[in-house]
C-alpha positions as CSV (number, residue, x, y, z in Angstrom):
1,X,173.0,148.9,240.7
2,X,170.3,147.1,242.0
3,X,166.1,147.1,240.4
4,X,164.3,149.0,242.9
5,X,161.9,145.8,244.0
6,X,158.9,147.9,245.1
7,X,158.7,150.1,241.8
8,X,158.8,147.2,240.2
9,X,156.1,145.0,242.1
10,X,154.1,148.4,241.8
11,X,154.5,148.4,237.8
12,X,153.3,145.1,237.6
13,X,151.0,145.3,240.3
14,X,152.5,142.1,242.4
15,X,151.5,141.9,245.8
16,X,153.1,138.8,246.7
17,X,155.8,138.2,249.2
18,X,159.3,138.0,248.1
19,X,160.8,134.9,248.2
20,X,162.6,132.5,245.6
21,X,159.8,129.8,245.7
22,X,158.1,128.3,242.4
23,X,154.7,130.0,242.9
24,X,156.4,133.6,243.1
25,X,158.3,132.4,239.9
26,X,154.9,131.8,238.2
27,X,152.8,134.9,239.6
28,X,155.7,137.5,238.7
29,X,156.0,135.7,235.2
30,X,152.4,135.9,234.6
31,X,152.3,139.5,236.0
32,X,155.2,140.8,234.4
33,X,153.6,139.8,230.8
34,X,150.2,141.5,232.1
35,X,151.8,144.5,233.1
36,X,154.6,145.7,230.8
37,X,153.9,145.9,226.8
38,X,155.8,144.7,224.3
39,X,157.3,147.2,222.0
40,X,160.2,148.3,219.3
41,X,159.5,151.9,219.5
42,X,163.6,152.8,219.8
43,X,164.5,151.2,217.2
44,X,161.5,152.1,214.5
45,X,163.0,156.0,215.6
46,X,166.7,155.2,214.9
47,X,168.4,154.2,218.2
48,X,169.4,151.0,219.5
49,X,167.7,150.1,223.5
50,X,170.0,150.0,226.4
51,X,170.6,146.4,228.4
52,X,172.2,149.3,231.1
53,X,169.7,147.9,234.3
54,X,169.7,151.9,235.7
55,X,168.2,152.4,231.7
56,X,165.9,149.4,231.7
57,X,164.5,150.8,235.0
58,X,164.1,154.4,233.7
59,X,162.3,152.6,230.9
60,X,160.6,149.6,231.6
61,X,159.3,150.6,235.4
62,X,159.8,154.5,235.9
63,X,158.4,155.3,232.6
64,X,154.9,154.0,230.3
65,X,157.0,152.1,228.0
66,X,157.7,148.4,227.0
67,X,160.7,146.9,225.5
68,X,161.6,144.1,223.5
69,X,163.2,140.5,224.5
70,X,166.5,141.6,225.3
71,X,164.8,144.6,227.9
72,X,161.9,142.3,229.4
73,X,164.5,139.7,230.0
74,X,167.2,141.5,231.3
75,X,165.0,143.0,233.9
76,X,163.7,140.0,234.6
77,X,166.8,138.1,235.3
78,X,168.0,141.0,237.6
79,X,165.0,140.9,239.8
80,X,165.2,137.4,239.8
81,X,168.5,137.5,240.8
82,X,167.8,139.9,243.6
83,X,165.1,137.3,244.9
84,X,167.8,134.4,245.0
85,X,166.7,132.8,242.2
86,X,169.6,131.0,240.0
87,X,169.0,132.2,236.7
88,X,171.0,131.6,233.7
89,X,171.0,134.1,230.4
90,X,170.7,131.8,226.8
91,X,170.0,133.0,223.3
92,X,168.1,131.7,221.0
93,X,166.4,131.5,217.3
94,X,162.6,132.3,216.3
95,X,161.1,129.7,214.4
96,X,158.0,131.3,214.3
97,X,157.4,132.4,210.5
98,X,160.3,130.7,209.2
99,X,161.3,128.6,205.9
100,X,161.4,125.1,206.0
101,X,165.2,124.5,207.1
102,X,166.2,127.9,207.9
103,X,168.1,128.5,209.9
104,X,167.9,132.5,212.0
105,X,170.4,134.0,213.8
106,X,170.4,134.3,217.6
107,X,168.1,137.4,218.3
108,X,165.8,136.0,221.4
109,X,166.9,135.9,224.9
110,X,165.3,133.3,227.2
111,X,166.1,132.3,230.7
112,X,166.7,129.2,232.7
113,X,165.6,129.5,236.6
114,X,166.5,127.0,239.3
115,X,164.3,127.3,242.2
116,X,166.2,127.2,245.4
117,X,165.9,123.1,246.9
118,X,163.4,122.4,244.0
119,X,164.5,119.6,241.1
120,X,165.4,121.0,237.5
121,X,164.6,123.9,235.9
122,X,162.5,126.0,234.6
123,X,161.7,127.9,231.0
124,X,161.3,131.6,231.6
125,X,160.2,133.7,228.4
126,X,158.3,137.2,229.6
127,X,159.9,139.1,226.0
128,X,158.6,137.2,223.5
129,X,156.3,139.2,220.9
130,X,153.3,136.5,220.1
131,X,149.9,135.7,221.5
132,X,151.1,132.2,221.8
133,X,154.2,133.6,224.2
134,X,154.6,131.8,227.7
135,X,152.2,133.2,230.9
136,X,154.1,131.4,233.2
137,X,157.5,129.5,233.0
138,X,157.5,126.0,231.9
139,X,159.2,122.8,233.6
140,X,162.0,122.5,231.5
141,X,160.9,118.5,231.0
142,X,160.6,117.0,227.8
143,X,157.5,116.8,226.2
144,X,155.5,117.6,229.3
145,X,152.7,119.7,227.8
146,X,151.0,122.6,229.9
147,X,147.9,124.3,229.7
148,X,146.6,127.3,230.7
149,X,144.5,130.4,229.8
150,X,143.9,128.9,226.5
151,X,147.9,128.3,225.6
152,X,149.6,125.5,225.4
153,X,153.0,124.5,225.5
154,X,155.5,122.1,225.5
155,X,159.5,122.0,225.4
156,X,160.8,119.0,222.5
157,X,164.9,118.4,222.3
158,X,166.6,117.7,219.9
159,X,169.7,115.7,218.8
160,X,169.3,114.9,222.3
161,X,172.8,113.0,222.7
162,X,174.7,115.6,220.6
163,X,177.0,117.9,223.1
164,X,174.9,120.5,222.9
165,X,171.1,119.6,222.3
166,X,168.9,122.1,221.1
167,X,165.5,123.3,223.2
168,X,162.5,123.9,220.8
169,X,159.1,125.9,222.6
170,X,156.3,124.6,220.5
171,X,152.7,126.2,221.2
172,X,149.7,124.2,220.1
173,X,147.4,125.8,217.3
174,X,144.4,125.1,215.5
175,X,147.1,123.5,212.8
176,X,148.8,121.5,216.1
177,X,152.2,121.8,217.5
178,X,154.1,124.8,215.7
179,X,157.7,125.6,216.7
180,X,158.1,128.8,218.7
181,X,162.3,129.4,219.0
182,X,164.9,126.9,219.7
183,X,167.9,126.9,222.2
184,X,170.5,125.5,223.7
185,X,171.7,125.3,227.7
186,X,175.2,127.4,227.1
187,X,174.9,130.8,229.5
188,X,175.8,133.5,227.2
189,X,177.4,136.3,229.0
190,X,177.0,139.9,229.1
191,X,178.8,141.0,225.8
192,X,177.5,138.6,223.6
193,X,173.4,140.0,224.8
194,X,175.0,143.1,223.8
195,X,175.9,142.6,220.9
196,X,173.1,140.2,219.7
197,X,170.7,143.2,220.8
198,X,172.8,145.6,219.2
199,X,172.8,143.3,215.8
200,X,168.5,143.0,215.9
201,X,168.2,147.1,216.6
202,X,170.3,147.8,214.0
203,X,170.2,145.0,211.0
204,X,168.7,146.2,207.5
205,X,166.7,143.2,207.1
206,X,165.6,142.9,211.3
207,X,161.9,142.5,211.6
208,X,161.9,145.6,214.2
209,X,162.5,148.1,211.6
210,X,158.4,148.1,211.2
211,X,156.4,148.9,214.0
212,X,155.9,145.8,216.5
213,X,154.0,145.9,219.4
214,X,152.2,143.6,221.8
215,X,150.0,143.8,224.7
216,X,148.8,140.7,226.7
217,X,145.6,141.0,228.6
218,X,143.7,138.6,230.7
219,X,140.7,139.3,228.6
220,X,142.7,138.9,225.0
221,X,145.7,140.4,223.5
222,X,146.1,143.1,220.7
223,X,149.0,143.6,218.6
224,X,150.3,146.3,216.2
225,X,152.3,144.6,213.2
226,X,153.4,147.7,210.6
227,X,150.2,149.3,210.5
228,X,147.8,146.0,210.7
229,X,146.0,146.0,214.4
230,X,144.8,142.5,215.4
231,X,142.7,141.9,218.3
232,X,142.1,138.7,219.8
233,X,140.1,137.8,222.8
234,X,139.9,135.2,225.3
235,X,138.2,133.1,223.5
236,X,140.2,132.9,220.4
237,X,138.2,134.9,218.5
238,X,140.1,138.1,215.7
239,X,139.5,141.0,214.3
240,X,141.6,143.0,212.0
241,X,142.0,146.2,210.7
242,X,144.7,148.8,209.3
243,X,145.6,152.0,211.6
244,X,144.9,154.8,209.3
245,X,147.6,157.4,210.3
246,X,150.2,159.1,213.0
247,X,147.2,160.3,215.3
248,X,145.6,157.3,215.5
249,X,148.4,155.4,216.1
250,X,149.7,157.7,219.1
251,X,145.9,157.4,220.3
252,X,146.1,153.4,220.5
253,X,149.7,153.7,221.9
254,X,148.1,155.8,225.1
255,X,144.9,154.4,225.3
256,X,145.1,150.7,224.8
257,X,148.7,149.8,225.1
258,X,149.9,151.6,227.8
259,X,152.6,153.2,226.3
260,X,153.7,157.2,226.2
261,X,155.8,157.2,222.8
262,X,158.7,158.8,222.5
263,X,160.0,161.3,220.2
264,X,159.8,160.5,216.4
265,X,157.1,157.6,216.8
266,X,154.6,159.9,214.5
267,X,156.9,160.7,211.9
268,X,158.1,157.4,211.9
269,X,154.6,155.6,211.2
């Protein structure tokens, strides 16, 4: 199967002209964050999201729903893919929150995008749950630091001559550089997504067993974290505030994330 290139562009609202050149790259990464929400509705109701690209499609552009890392970057890579793009599929481990020294399993999925006669690669990230998540992909160049509608980023290795270095995404904050996830260039193939996304919908202790969801605006972003709502706006600016029941909750998901729940989301809340 095959993503059906104008529903998507539609759900997005991309009017570009498809072609594999860096600028598409950047205005379908920025587009595809603006357009589709991020969210762990499945799994707060008991069942585990489909990587299946005729499921992502149902989901992610024929229906008002979101996904998580593993749906937003599958999708991704497949329209990429269908663009001529050379994308490779890697894992990797959220820092963000972490202990000093610990060390998380492999539950993101990232991407690594060669543009056709362009040098090196780029950093492509449209799943990633934060207000301090990518826009647009980012030059996978050392310690080359980009800015841009009020985030910044940069990529740091380390154990640089080791066989396998590791890739850490570090935002900038008002407390200065703070690690984001870290990983490595290995392509991980089809099986292993699976079962990594199969291990984060279904873990006791997995983060998405409480109700996670993200939408990215040009004017701000709001996120849902258990019941605690946070809005932020352009200029950096919060407010906070607890939902106070199912109703209100299915109210926000329709009105201000975008998103028709599924069955289960009240009761689940």
């Amino acid at each position: 199967m095959t993503v059906d290139l104008e529903k998507y562009f539609a759900r997005i609202g991309w009017e570009g002209e498809p072609a594999p050149t860096v600028e598409n790259l950047r205005s379908l990464h920025r587009a595809h964050v603006l357009g589709i929400p991020f969210e762990n509705l499945d799994v707060v109701t008991g069942s585990v999201p489909s990587l299946d690209l005729a499921d992502l499609q149902a989901k992610l552009i024929d229906s008002s729903r979101g996904g998580y890392c593993f749906e937003h970057s599958s999708l991704f890579a497949a329209v990429l893919d269908q663009l001529g793009f050379e994308v490779t599929r890697l894992t990797g481990r959220v820092r963000l929150g972490a202990r000093p020294g610990e060390v998380r399993p492999r539950t993101h999925m990232v991407l690594a995008v060669q543009v056709p006669g362009e040098p090196g690669r780029f950093l492509v990230d449209v799943g990633y749950g934060s207000r301090t998540a990518l826009l647009e992909p980012l030059p996978m160049i050392p310690d080359l630091v980009r800015e841009g509608a009020g985030r910044t980023h940069r990529l740091v290795v380390e154990e640089a001559d080791s066989p396998a270095p590791r890739w850490v995404l570090q935002a900038r904050t008002g407390e200065g550089w703070e690690d984001q996830h870290v990983f490595t260039l290995d392509p991980v193939p089809a099986p292993d997504l699976t079962m990594s996304n199969w291990f984060v919908a279904t873990y006791p202790r997995s983060p998405f067993h409480r109700f996670y969801i993200q939408r990215t605006r040009p004017d701000g972003h709001l996120q849902l974290d258990g019941r605690t709502l946070t809005r932020t706006d352009a200029g950096g600016g919060t407010s906070v505030r607890e939902v106070e029941g199912p109703g209100e909750l299915v109210e926000l998901l329709e009105s201000e994330f975008g998103i028709v729940p599924p069955p289960g989301v009240a009761e689940a809340f």
